[in-house]
N, C-alpha and C positions, 0 to 999 in steps of 0.2 A: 697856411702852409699845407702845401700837397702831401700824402702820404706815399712813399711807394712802395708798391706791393710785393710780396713774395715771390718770388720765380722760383717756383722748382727743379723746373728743368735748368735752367743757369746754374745751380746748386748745384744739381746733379752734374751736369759738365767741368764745373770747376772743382769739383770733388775729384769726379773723374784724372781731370789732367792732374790734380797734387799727388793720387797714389798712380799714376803713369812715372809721372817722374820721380818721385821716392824709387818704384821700382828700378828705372835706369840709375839713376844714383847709386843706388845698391851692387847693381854691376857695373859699373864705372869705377866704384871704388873697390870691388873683387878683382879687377882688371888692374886697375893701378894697383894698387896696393900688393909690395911686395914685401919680403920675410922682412926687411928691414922696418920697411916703415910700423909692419905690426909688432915689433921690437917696442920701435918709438912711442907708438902709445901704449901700451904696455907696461914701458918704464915711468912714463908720465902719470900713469891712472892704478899704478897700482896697490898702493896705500889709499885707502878713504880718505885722508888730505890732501896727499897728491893731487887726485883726481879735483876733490875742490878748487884748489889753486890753480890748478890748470882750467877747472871751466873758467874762474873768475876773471885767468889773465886773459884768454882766448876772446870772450865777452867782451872785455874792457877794449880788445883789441877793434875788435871785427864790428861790435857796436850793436849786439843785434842778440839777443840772447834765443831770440828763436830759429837764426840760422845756425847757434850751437848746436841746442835741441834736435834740429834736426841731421845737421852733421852726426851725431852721436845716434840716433837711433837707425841711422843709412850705415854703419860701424858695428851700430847692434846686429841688428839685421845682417851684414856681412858677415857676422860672426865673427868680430876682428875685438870688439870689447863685450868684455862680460857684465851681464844685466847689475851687480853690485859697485862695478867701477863706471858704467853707466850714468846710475845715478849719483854717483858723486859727480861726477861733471856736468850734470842738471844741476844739482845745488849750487855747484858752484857757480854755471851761468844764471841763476839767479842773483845770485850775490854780486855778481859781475856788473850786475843792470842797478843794484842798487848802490852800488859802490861808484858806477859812473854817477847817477843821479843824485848824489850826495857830492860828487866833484862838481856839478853843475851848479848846486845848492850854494858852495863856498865860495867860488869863481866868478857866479852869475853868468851873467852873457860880454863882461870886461873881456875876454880874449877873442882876437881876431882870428876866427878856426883855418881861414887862407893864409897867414904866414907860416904854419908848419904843414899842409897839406897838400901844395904844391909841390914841394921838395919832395913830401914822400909819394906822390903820386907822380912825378917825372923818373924815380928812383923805380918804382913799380912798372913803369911803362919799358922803362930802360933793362930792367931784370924779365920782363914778356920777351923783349926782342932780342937777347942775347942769350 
């Protein structure tokens, strides 16, 4: 088996481009984000359980608990959530990835993920263009 090697300079670039776009993130969502929406999470995150719950449903939802994490710290950074309601919506998106993974656990691979993903992705398609 070949080993392959370290590139640093590719590191370096892909580094590069993850805090480029955290940056524009950052003002993307100071751009969008207006009094209401920072209402919205605010009201979502602002008990210590709140905010768990909501990482866990958001997670369960979206399937990714690192594009939570990163949502929330582009929010930090915007200065739209504060560093203690922060991390509860980090707990919570962990919880969220073991919570699917435990649903996977019980379920196994018996459900056909195309019968309900279609719908909601014709539904998402439908809600872009309208």
């Amino acid at each position: 088996m070949q080993e392959v090697p370290f590139d640093f300079w590719m590191f370096l670039a892909g580094l590069g481009i993850f805090l480029f776009g955290m940056r524009h993130l950052e003002e993307g969502i100071k751009g969008l984000a207006g009094k209401s929406f920072q209402r919205i999470i605010k009201r979502f995150t602002k008990r210590s359980w709140k905010g768990i719950l909501t990482g866990t449903f958001v997670t369960a939802i979206l399937q990714s608990s690192s594009m939570v994490t990163l949502l929330v710290l582009a929010f930090l950074g915007a200065g739209m959530l504060s560093l203690k309601n922060a991390l509860g919506v980090v707990l919570g998106a962990n919880l969220g990835t073991t919570f699917t993974a435990w649903i996977v656990a019980a379920l196994g691979f018996k459900m056909n993920i195309a019968d309900f993903s279609f719908p909601l992705l014709a539904l998402g398609i439908l809600s872009y263009l309208f």
